[in-house]
FISEZA-217242 format. One line per field, with one value per residue (C-alpha): chain; x, y, z; residue in one letter. Coordinates in nm, 3 decimals. Each point is the difference from the previous one (the first is absolute). Example, Ala and Ser with C-alpha at 12.3 -4.5 7.8 and 13.67 -1.06 7.14 Angstrom:
2
unit <- [A, A];
X <- [1.230, 0.137];
Y <- [-0.450, 0.344];
Z <- [0.780, -0.066];
code <- [A, S];
***
This chain:
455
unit <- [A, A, A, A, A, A, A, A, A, A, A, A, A, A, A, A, A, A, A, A, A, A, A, A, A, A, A, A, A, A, A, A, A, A, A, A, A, A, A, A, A, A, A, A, A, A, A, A, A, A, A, A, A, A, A, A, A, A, A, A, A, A, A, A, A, A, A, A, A, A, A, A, A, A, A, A, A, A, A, A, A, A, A, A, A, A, A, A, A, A, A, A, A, A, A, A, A, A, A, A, A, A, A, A, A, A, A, A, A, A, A, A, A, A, A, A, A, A, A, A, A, A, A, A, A, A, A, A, A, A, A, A, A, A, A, A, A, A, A, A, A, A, A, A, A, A, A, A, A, A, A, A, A, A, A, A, A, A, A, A, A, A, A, A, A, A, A, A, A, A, A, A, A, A, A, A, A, A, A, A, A, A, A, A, A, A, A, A, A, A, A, A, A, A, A, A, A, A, A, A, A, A, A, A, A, A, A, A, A, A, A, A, A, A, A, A, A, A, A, A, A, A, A, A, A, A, A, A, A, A, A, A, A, A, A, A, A, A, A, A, A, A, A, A, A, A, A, A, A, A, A, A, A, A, A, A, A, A, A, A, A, A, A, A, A, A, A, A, A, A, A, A, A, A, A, A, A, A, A, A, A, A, A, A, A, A, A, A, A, A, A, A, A, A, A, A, A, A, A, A, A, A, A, A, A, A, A, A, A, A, A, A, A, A, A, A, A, A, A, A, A, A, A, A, A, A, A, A, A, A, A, A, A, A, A, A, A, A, A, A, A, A, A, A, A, A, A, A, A, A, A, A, A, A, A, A, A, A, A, A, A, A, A, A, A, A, A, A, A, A, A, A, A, A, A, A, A, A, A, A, A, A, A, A, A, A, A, A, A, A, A, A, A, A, A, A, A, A, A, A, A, A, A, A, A, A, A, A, A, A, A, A, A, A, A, A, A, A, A, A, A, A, A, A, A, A, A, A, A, A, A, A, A, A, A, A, A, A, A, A, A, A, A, A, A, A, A, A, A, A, A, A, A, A, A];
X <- [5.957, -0.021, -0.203, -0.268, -0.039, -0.065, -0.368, -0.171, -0.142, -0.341, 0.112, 0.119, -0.368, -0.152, -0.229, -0.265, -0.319, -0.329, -0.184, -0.267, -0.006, -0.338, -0.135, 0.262, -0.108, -0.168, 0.305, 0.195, -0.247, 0.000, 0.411, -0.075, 0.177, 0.347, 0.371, 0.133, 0.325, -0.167, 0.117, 0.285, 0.049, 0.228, 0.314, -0.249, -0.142, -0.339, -0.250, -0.336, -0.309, -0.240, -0.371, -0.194, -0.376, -0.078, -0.297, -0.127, 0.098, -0.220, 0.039, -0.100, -0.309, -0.095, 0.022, -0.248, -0.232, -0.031, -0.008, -0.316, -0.145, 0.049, -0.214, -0.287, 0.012, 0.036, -0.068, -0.240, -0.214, 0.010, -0.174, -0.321, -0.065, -0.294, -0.194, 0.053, -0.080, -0.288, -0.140, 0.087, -0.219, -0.313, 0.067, 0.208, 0.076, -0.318, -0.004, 0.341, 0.017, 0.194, 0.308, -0.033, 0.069, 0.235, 0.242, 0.046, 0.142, 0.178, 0.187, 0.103, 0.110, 0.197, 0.192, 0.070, 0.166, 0.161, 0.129, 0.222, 0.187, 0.091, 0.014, 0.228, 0.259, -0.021, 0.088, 0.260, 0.165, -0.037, -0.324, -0.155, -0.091, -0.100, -0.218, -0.203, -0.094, -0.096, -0.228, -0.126, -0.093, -0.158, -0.246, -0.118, -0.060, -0.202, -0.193, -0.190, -0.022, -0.183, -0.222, -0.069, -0.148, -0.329, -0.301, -0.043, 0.348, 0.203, 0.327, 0.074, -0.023, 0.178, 0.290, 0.031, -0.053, 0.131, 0.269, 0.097, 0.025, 0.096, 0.279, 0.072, 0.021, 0.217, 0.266, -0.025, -0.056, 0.259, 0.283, -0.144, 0.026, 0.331, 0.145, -0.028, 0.241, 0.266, -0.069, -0.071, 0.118, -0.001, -0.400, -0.074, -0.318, -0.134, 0.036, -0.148, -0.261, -0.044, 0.006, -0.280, -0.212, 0.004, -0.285, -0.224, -0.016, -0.078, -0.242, -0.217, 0.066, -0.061, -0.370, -0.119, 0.099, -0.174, -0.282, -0.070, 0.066, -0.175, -0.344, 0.026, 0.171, -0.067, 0.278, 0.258, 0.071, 0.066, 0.226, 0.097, 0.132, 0.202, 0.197, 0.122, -0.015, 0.330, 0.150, 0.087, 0.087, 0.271, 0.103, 0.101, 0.134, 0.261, 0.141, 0.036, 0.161, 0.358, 0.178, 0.352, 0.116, 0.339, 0.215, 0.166, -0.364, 0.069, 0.316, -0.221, -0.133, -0.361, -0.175, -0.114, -0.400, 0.045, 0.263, -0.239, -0.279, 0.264, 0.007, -0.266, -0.101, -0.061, -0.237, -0.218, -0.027, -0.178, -0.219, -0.088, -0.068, -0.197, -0.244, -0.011, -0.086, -0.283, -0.148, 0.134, -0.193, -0.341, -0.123, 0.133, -0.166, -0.332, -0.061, -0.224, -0.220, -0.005, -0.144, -0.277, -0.101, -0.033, -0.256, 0.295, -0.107, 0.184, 0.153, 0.213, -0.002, 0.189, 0.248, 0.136, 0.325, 0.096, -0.066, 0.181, 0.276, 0.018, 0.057, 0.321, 0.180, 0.034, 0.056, 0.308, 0.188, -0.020, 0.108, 0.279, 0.126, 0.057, 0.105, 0.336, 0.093, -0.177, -0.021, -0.263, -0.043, -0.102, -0.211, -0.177, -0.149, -0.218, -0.165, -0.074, -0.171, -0.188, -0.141, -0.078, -0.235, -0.156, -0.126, -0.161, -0.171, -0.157, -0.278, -0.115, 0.051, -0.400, -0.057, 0.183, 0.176, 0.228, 0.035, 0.161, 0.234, 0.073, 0.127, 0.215, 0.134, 0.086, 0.154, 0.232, 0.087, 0.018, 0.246, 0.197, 0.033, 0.030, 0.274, 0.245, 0.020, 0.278, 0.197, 0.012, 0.080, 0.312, 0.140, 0.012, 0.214, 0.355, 0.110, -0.184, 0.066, -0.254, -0.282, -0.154, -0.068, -0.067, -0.279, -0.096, -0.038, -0.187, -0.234, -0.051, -0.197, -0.165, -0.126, -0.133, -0.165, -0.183, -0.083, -0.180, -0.120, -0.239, -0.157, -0.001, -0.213, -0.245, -0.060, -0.085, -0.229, -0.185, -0.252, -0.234, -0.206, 0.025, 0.408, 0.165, 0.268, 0.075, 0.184, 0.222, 0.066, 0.104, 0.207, 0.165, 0.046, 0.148, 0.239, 0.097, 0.086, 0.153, 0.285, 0.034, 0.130, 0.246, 0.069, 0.124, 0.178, 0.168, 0.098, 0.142, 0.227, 0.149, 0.070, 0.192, 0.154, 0.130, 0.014, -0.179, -0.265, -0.219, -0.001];
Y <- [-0.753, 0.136, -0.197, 0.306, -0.045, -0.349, -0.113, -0.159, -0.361, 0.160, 0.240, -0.224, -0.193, 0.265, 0.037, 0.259, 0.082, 0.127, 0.193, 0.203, 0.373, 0.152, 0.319, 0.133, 0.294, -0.031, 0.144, -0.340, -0.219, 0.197, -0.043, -0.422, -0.237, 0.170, -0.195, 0.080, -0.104, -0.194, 0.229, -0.136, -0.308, 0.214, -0.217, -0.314, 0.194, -0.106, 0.168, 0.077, 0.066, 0.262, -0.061, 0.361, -0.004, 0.287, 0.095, 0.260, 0.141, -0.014, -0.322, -0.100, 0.196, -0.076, -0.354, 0.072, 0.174, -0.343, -0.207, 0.220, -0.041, -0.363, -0.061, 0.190, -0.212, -0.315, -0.034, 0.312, -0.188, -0.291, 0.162, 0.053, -0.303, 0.035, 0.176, -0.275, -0.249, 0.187, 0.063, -0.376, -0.163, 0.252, 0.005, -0.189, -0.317, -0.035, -0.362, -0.024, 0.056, 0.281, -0.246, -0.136, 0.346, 0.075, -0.263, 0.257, 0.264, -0.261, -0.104, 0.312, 0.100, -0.374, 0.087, 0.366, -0.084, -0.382, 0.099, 0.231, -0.317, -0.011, 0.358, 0.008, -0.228, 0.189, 0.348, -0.155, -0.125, 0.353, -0.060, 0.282, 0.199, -0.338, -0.123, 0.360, -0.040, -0.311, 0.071, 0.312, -0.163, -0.295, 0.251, 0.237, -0.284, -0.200, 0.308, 0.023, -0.381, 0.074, 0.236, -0.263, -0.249, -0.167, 0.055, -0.403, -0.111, 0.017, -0.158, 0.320, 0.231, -0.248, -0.043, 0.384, 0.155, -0.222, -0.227, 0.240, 0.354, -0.213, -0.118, 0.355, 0.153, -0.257, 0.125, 0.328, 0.046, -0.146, 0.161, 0.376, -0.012, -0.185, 0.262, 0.257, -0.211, 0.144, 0.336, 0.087, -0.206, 0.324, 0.108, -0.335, -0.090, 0.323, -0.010, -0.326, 0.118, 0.302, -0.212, -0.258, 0.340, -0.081, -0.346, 0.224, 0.214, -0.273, -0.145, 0.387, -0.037, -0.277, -0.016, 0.288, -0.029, -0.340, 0.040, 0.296, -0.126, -0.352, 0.186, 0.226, -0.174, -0.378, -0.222, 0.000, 0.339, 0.025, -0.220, 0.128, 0.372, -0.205, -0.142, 0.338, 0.141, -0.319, 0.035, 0.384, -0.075, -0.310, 0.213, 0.301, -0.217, -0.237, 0.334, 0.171, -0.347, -0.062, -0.279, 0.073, -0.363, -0.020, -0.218, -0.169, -0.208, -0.190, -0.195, -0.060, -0.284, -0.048, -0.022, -0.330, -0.033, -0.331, 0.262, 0.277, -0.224, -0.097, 0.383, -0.029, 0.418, -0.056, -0.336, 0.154, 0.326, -0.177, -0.198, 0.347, 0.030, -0.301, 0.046, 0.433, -0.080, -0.235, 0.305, 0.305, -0.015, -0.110, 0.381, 0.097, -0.290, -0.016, 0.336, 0.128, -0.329, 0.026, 0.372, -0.088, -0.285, 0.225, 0.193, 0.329, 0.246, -0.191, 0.363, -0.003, -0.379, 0.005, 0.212, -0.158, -0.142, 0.313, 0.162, -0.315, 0.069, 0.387, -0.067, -0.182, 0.255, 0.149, -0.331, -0.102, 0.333, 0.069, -0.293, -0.029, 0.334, -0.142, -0.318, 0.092, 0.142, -0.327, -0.261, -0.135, -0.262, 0.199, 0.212, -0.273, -0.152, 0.269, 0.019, -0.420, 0.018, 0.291, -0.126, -0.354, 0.237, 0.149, -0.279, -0.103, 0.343, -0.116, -0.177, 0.348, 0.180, 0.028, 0.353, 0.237, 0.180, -0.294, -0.159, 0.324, 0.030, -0.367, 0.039, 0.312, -0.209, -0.311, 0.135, 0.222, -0.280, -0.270, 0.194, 0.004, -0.360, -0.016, 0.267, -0.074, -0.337, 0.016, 0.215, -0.266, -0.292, 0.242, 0.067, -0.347, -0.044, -0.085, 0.133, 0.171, -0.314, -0.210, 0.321, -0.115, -0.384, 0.080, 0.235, -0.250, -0.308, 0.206, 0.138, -0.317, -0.075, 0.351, -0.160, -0.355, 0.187, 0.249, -0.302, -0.252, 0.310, 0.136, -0.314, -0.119, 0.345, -0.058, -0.332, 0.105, 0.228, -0.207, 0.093, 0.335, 0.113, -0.089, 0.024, -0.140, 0.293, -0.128, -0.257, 0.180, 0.248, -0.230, -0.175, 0.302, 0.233, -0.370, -0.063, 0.352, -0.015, -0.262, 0.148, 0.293, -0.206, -0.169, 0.313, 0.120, -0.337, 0.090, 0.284, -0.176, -0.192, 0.237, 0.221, -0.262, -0.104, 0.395, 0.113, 0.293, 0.142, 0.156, -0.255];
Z <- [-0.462, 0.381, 0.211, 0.052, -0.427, 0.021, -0.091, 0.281, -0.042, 0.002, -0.241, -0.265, 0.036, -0.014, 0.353, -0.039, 0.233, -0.036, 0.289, -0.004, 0.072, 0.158, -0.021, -0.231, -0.239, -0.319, -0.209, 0.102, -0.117, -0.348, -0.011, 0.081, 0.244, 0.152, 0.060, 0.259, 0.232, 0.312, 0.253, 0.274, -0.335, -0.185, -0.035, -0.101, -0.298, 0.102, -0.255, 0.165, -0.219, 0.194, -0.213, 0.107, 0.141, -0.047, 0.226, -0.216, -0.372, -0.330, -0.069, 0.322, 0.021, -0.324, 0.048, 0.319, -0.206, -0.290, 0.303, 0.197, -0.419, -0.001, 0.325, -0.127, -0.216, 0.143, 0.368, -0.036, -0.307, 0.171, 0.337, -0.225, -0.042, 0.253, -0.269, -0.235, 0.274, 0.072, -0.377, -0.113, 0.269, -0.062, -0.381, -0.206, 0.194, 0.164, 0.032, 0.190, 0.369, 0.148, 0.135, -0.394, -0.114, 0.284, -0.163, -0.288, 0.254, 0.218, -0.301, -0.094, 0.322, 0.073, -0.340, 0.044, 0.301, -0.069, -0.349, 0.229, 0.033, -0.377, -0.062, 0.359, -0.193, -0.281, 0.130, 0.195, -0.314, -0.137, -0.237, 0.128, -0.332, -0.153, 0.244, 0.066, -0.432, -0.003, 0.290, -0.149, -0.283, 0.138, 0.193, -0.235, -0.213, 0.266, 0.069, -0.333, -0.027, 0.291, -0.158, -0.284, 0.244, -0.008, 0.272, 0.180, -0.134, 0.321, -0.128, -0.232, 0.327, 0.194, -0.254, -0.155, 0.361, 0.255, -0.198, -0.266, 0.226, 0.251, -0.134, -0.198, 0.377, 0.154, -0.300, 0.116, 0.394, 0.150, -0.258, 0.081, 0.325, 0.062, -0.243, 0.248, 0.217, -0.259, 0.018, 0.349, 0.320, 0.305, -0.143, -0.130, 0.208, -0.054, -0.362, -0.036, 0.193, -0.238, -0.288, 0.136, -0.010, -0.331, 0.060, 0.247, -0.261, -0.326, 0.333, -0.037, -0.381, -0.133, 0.177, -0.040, -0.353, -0.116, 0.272, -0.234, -0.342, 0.097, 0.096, -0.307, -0.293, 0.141, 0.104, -0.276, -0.050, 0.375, -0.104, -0.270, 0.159, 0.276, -0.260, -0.204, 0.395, 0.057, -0.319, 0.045, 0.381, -0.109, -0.296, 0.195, 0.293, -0.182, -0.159, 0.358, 0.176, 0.013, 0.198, 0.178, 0.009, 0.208, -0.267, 0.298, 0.040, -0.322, 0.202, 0.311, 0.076, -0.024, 0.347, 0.011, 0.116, 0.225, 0.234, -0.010, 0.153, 0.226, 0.133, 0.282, -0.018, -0.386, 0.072, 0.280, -0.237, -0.261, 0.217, 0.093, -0.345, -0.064, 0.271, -0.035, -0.355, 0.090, 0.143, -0.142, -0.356, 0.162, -0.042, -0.350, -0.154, 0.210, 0.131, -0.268, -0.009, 0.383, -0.035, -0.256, 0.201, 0.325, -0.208, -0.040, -0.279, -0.331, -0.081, 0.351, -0.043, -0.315, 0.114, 0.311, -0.193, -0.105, 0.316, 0.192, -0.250, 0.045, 0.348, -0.073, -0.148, 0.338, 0.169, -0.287, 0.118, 0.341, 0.163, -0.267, 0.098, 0.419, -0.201, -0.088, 0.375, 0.190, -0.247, -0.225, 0.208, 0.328, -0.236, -0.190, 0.338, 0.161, -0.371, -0.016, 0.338, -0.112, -0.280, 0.205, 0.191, -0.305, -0.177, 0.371, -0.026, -0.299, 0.245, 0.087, -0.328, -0.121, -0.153, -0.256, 0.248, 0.166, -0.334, -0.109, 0.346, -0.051, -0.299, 0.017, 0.344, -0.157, -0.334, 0.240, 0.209, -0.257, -0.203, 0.257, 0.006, -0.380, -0.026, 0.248, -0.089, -0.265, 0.217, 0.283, -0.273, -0.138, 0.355, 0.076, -0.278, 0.042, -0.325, -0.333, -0.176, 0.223, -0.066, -0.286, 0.181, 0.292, -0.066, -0.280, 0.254, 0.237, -0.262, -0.102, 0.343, -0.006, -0.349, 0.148, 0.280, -0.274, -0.239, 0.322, 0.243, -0.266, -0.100, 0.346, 0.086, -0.269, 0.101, 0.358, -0.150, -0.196, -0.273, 0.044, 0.047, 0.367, 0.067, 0.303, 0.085, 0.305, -0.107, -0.172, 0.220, 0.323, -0.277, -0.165, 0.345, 0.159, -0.250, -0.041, 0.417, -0.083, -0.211, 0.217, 0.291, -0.213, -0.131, 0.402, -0.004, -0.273, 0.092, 0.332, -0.210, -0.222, 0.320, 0.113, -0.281, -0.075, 0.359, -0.072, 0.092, -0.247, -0.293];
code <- [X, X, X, X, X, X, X, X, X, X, X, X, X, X, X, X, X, X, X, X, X, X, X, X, X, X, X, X, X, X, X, X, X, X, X, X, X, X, X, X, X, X, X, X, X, X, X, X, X, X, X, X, X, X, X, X, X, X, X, X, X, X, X, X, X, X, X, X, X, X, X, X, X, X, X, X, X, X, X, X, X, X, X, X, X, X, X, X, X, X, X, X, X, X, X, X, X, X, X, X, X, X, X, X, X, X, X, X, X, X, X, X, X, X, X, X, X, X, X, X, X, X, X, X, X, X, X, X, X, X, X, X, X, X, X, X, X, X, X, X, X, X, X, X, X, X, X, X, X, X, X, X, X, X, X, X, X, X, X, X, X, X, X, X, X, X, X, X, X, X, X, X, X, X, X, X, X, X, X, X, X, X, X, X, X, X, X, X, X, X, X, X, X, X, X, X, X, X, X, X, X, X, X, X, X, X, X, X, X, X, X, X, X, X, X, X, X, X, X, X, X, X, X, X, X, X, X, X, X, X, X, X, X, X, X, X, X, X, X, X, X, X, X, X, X, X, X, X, X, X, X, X, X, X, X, X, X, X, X, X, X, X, X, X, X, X, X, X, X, X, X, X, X, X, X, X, X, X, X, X, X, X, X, X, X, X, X, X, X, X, X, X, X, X, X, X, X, X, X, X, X, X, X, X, X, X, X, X, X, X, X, X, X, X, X, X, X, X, X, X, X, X, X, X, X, X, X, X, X, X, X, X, X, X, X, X, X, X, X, X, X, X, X, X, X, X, X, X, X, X, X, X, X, X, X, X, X, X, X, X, X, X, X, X, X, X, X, X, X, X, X, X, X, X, X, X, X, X, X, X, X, X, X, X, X, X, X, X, X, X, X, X, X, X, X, X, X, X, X, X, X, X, X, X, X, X, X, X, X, X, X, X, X, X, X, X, X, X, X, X, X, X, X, X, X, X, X, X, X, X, X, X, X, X, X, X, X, X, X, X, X, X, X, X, X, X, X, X, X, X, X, X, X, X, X];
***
């Protein structure tokens, strides 16, 4: 045998690699991953795996369209939870105070968004299909327990609603969002921002849909209707979703969390997080008691969620759009400091016609804040295969910020009919200031950290 037919070393043990090709059409991702020579490695007989993101395709867009389903459904339902908050303390939990009830919301929120730990894990290991059912399940079913509760009996709300859903949503949020990571990597901020359309939307939904049904049919055919409402939603999304796992991810090793809170960008981000969130859900769960209370006609008054909500839709696409040219980070801050400002205005906001500009205001703003979150989490990602924990661990303090910063607001309210708002607006616009300075530090330290500019 000539020397140029010999098998090199690497040869014989078979070497391969696995990179990842961006932006490729949608016809290679139908024809799967490619081997290929690695160019200039020729006489070594290195094989190089190319896995395809797409950006773009039917698959990919389809995928977008189950995960924009999945957040009406999830995030969106759980925005309304100010017209629970508000009907449970006037009607059926009338002996609880508001930061009592709040604990029902907080919960759900703290688990929606620390479950992401779990379900982060589990999409990393390729569960995604798995985990998205069981989730699916778990809320629909929670949803008509819900309906079947009992008027003075808080512990059915508080597990059905707030453990149950909670816990159903935590399944579900964190998968449909980092599955966009697989289809789209040059558009990704602006499709996560379309798809987070998807919870301003379920936020004008859901509220104007069991504000209705509540005042007409009574509480638990509201109910009732938002559960067959989920179950076609989840239905129709896990047919349209489709991960795109690169196979190389399975021989990676798993990012371990002690080195990611070792990464000083990724610890100031979610102490952004921590103290934004303090602040950032003040509005969606108060907003309509704080308009009845201010003596605003109850029609506009139990509208301002969905109106606060509507709002977003504008304020989850815009900024995502500049996002992908200057960073998520760089577009995230303008919107924290924003908001900081709005809940101040909330000292001046006495008659139907501020309430209204507030809320339009602070939906566009806040949604800001919501949707380019996940972006910033997946750029700071050294690999795919850290994704799903990464956003998980950092959802996880979006969650412990929801499930103390809503109780902490009701208690600073106290019991009507005479409410102190004041104290929770120095608290919540503080707080919320608060994370959008370490927010700018952040942003400091990942600029140095990638010598670029726009991050």
């Amino acid at each position: 045998m000539s020397d140029h037919e010999k098998p090199s070393s690497r040869e014989a043990i078979g070497v391969s690699r696995t990179n990842t090709l961006i932006g490729a059409e949608s016809n290679d991702l139908e024809s799967g991953p490619q081997i290929i020579l690695d160019p200039g490695k020729e006489d070594l007989g290195v094989v190089q795996t190319v896995h395809v993101i797409p950006d773009g395709g039917l698959k990919a867009w389809s995928t977008v369209l189950g995960s924009w389903l999945v957040m009406i459904a999830t995030f969106g339902y759980m925005a309304s939870f100010g017209v629970f908050q508000a009907f449970y303390v006037e009607d059926l939990l009338p002996n609880y105070s508001a930061s009592e009830i709040a604990w029902i919301g907080g919960i759900q929120i703290f688990l929606l968004f620390s479950m992401s730990i779990v379900s982060g894990r589990l999409f990393d290991a390729h569960k995604f299909r798995a985990t998205m059912l069981v989730g699916s399940v778990l809320h629909i079913g929670c949803c008509f327990a819900l309906s079947a509760a009992q008027p003075g009996q808080y512990y059915q709300y508080f597990l059905s609603q707030g453990v149950g859903q909670g816990l159903a949503m935590g399944l579900m949020y964190l998968p449909s969002v980092a599955v966009l990571a697989h289809h789209f990597a040059k558009k990704r901020a602006l499709v996560i921002g379309i798809v987070f359309t998807g919870s301003a939307l379920g936020g004008v939904i859901f509220p104007i849909l069991v504000n209705n049904i509540f005042q007409k049919n009574g509480f638990r055919w509201g109910v009732r209707a938002a559960g067959f409402l989920l179950l076609g939603l989840l239905a129709l999304a896990n047919l349209l979703m489709r991960p795109h796992y690169n196979p190389a991810h399975k021989k990676m090793a798993k990012p371990s969390i002690l080195k990611l809170l070792q990464d000083r960008v990724y610890t100031f981000s979610m102490l952004s997080a921590l103290c934004s969130g303090w602040g950032l859900f003040f509005p969606f769960f108060y907003l309509e008691l704080y308009a009845t209370s201010h003596g605003i006609d109850q029609t506009i008054a139990l509208y301002t969620i969905a109106i606060t909500n509507a709002g977003s839709i504008l304020g989850r696409v815009v900024p995502n759009v500049f996002a992908d040219r200057f960073g998520p980070i760089t577009c995230q801050i303008p919107s924290q400091f924003v908001s900081a400002a709005l809940i101040f205005a909330l000292f001046g906001i006495k008659d139907q016609g501020s309430l209204i500009a507030f809320s339009v205001l602070y939906g566009v703003f806040s949604g800001a804040v919501f949707s380019l979150f996940a972006p910033m989490l997946a750029v700071m990602a050294d690999s795919m295969a850290e994704v799903g924990i990464r956003m998980g661990l950092a959802f996880f303090v979006m969650g412990v910020a929801g499930l103390t910063g809503t109780p902490i607001n009701g208690a600073l309210i106290g019991s009507g009919p005479n409410y102190s708002w004041w104290k929770a607006i120095v608290f919540s616009g503080t707080t919320l200031l608060t994370g959008a300075c370490l927010m700018t530090l952040t942003r400091y330290l990942f600029q140095q950290k990638r010598q670029k500019r726009w991050v």
